[in-house]
KOLKETOR-157088 format. One record per residue: residue in one letter; x, y, z of N, C-alpha, C in turn; residue number from 0. Coordinates in steps of 0.02 Angstrom, whole numbers, plus 50000, padded with zeros to 5 digits. Layout:
BEGIN
("a" (X Y Z) (X Y Z) (X Y Z) NUM),
...
This chain:
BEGIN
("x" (48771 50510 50038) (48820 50479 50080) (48881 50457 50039) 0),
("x" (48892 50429 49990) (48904 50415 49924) (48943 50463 49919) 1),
("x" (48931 50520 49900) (48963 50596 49891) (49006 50595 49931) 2),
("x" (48987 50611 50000) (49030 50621 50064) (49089 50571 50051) 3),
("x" (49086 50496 50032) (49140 50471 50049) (49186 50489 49983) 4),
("x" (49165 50504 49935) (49195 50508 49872) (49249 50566 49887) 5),
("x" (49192 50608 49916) (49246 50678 49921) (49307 50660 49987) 6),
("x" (49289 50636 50036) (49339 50609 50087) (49381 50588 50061) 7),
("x" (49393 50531 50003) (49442 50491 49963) (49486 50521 49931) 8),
("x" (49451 50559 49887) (49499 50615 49857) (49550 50690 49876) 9),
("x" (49495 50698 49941) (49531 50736 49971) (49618 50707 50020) 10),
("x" (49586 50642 50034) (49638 50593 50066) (49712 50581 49989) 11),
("x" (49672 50583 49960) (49726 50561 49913) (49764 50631 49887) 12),
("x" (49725 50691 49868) (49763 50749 49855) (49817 50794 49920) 13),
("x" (49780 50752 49979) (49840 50788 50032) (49905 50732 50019) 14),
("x" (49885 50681 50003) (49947 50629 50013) (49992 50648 49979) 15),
("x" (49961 50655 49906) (50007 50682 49839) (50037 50763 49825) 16),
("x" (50011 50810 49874) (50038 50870 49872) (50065 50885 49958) 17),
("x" (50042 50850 49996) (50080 50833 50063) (50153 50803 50062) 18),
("x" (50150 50751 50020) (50209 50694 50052) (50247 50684 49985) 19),
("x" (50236 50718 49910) (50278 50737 49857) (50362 50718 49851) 20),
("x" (50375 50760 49914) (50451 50760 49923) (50483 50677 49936) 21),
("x" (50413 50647 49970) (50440 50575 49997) (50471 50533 49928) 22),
("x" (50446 50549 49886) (50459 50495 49830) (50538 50492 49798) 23),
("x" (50572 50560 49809) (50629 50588 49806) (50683 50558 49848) 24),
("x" (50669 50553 49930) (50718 50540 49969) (50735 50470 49974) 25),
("x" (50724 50431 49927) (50753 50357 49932) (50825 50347 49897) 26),
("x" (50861 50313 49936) (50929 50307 49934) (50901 50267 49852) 27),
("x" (50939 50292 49809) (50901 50232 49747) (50946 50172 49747) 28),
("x" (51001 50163 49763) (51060 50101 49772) (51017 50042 49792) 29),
("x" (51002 50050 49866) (50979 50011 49925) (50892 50016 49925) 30),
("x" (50889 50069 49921) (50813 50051 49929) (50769 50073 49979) 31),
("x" (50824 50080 50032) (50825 50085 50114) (50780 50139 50135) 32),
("x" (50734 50142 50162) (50698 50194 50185) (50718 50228 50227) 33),
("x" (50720 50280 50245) (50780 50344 50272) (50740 50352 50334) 34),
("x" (50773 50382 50406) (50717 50411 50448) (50697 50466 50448) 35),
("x" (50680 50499 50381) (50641 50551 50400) (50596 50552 50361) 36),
("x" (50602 50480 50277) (50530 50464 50252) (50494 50409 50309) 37),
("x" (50543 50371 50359) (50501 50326 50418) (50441 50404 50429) 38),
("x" (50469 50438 50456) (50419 50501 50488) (50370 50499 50446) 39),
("x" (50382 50529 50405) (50329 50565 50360) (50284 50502 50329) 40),
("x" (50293 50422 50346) (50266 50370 50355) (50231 50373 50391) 41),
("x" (50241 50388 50442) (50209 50369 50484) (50158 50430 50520) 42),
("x" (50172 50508 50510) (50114 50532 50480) (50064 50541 50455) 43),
("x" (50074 50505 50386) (50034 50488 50334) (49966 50434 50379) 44),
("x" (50006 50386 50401) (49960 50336 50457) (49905 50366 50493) 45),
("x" (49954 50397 50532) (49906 50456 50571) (49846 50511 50531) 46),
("x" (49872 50525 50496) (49807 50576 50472) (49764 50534 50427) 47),
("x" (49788 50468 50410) (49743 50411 50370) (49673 50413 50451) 48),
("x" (49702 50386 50490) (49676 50384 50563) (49641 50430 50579) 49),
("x" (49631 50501 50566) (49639 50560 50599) (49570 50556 50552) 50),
("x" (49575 50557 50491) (49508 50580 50421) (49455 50529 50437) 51),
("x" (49490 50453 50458) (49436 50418 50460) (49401 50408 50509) 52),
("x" (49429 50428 50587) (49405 50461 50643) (49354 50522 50620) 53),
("x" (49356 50570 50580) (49319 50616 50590) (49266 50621 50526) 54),
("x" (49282 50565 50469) (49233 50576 50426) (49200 50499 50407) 55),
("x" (49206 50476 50439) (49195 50400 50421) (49112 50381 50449) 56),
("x" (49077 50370 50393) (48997 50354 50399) (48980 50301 50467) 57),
("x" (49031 50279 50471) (49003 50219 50510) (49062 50245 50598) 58),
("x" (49031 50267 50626) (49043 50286 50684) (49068 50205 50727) 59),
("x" (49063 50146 50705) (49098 50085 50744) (49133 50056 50692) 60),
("x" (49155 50099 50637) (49197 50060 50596) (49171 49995 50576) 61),
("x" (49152 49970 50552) (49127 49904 50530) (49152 49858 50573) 62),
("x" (49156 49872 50643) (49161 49837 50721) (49251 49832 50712) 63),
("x" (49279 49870 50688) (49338 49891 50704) (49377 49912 50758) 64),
("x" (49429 49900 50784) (49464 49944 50848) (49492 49987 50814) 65),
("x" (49487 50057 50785) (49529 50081 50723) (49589 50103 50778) 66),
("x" (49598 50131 50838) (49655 50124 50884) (49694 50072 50869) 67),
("x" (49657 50014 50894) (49698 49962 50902) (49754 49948 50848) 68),
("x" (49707 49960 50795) (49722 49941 50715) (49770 49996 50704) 69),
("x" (49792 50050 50736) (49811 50111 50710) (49889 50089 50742) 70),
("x" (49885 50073 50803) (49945 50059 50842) (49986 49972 50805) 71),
("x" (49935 49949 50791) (49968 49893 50782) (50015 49886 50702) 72),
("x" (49984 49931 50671) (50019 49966 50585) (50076 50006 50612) 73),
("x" (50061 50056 50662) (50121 50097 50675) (50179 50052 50677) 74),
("x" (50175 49999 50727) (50239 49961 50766) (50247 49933 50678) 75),
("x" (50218 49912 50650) (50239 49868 50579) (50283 49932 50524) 76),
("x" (50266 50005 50541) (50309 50053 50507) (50388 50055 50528) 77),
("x" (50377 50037 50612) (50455 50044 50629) (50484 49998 50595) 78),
("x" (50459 49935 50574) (50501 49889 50558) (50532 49902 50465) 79),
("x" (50475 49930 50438) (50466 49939 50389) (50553 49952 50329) 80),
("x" (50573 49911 50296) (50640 49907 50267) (50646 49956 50200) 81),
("x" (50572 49967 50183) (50581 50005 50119) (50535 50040 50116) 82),
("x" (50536 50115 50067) (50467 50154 50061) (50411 50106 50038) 83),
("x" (50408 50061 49983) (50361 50006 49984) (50331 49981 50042) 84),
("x" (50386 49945 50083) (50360 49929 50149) (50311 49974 50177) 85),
("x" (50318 50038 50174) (50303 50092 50217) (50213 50076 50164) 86),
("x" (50224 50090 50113) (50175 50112 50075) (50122 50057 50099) 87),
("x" (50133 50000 50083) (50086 49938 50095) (50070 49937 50151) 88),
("x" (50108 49933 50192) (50071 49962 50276) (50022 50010 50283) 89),
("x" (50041 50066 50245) (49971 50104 50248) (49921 50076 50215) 90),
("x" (49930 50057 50181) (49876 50014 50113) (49839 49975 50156) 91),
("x" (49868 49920 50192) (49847 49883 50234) (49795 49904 50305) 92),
("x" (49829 49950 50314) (49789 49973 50366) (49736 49985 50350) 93),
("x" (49713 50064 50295) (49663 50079 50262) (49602 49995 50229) 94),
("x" (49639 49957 50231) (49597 49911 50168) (49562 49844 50230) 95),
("x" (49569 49872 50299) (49541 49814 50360) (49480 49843 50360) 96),
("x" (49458 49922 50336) (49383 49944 50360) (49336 49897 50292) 97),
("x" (49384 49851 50248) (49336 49815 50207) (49288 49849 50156) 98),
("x" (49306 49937 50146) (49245 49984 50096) (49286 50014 50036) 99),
("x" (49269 49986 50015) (49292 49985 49927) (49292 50089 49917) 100),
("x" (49265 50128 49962) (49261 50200 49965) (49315 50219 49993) 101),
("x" (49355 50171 50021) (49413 50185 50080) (49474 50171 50067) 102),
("x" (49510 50200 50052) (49590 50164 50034) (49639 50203 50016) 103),
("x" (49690 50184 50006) (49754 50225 50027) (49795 50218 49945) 104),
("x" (49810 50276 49917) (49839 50269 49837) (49910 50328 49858) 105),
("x" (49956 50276 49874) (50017 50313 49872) (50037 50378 49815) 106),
("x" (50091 50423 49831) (50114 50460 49787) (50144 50421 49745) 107),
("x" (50175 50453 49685) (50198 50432 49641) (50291 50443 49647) 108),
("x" (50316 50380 49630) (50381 50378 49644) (50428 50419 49579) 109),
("x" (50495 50440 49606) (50521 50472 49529) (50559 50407 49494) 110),
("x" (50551 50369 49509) (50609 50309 49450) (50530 50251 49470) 111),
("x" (50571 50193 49420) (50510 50151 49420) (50559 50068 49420) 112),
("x" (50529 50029 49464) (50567 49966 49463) (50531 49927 49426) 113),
("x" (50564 49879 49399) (50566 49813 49358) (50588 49759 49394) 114),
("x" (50535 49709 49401) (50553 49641 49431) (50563 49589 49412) 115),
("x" (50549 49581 49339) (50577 49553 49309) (50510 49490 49295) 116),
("x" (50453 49510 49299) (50406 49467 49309) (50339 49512 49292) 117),
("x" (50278 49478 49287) (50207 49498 49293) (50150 49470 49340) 118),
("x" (50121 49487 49345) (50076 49466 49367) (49989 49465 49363) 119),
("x" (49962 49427 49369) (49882 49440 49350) (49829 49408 49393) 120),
("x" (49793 49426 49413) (49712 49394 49456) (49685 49369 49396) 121),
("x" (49669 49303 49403) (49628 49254 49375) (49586 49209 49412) 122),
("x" (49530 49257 49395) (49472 49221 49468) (49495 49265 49537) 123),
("x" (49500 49206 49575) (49519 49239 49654) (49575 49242 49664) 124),
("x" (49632 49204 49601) (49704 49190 49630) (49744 49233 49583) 125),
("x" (49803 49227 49599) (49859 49271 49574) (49921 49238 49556) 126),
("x" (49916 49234 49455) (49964 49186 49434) (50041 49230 49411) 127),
("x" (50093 49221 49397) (50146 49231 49386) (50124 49235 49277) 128),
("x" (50106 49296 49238) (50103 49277 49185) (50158 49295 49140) 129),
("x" (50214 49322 49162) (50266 49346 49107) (50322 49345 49158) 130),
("x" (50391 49331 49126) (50438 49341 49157) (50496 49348 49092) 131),
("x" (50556 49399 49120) (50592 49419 49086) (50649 49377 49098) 132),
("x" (50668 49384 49013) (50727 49307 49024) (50790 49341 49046) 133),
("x" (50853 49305 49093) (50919 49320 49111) (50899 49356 49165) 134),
("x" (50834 49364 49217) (50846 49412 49282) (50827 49363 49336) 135),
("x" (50838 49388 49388) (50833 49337 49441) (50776 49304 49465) 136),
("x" (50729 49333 49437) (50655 49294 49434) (50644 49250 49405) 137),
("x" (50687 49255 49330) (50674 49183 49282) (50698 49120 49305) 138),
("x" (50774 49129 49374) (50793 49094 49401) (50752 49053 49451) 139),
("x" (50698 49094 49481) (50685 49066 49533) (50588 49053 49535) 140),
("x" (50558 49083 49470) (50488 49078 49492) (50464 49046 49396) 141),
("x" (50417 49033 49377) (50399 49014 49313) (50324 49032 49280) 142),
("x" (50322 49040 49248) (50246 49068 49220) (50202 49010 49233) 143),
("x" (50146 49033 49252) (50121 48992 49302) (50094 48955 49380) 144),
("x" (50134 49004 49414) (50151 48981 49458) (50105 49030 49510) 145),
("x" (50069 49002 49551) (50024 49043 49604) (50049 49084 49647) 146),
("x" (50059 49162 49643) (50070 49194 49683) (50013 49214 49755) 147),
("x" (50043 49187 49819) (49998 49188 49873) (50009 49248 49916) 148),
("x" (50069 49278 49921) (50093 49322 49960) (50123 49367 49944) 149),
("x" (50157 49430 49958) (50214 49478 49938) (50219 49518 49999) 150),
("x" (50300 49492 50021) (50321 49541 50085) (50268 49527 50155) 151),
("x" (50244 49454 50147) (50196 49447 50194) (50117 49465 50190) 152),
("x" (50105 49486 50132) (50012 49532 50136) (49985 49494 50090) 153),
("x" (49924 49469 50077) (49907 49410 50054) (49907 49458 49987) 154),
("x" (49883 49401 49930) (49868 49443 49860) (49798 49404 49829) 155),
("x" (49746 49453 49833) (49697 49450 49834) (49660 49499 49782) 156),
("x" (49608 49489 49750) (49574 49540 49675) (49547 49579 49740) 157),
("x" (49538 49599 49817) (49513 49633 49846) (49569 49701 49839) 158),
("x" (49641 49682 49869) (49687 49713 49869) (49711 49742 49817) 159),
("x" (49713 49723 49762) (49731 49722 49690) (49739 49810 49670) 160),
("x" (49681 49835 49717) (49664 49911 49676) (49686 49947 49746) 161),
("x" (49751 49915 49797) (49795 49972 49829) (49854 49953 49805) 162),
("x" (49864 49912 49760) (49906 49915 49713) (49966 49886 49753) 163),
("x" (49959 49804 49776) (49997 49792 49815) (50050 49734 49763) 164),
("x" (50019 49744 49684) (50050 49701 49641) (50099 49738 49601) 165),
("x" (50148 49719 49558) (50201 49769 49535) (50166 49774 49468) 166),
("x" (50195 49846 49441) (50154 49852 49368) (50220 49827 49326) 167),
């Protein structure tokens, strides 16, 4: 059973990464702004997240899931969605409610890489602020130390940690 989901995962992750490739490309790099035709291919991605776990998923009630419900209610959170990040964590999110560490969503890989000017680390259950870079707008406004509870609204949790909802 084990097997089965292993291979489901990977297969989920090699369509994402030779499926949706191009997505990592079409970001305005200025703004940030997610375009409507990576919204689409967002929200695709949702769908066939939906679609694999509808048809290969061990547990036929989802771990008492509405995965509909759950499917529609991520969609409406894509329209809103301001950035391919946005986009990405929404899927993340969605995938990471069935609660199975076998199940989850590992975005493609972007072509540039952002700097926030900060770090971060799980210590225990919580999530501290451990490095920050001096003269950027983080040093202005957050301090080493300091408990990170949220990002963009999605809690930050050592559960979440490995859909990679923290910045490297």
């Amino acid at each position: 059973m084990k097997e089965r989901i292993a291979i489901i995962c990977a297969g989920l992750l090699a369509f994402a990464c030779l499926v949706y490739c191009p997505f990592c490309a079409s970001v305005d790099a200025q703004s940030d702004k997610i375009l409507p035709k990576d919204r689409g291919r967002a929200k695709t991605m949702l769908a066939d997240m939906r679609d694999a776990v509808k048809k290969n998923y061990y547990d036929p009630k989802f771990h008492g899931v509405d995965l509909e419900e759950r499917y529609q209610t991520f969609k409406e959170r894509l329209e809103k969605a301001e950035t391919l990040g946005d986009s990405y964590r929404t899927i993340a999110a969605f995938m990471s409610g069935l609660d199975d560490s076998h199940t989850f969503f590992i975005p493609p890989r972007r072509s540039y890489r952002t700097e926030y000017g900060y770090r971060m680390q799980m210590v225990g259950d919580a999530c501290y602020i451990t490095e920050i870079r001096p003269e950027t707008d983080a040093a202005a406004k957050i301090h080493v130390g300091d408990q990170v509870v949220s990002l963009d609204g999605y809690g930050v949790n050592r559960k979440d940690l490995a859909i990679r909802l923290l910045p490297e």
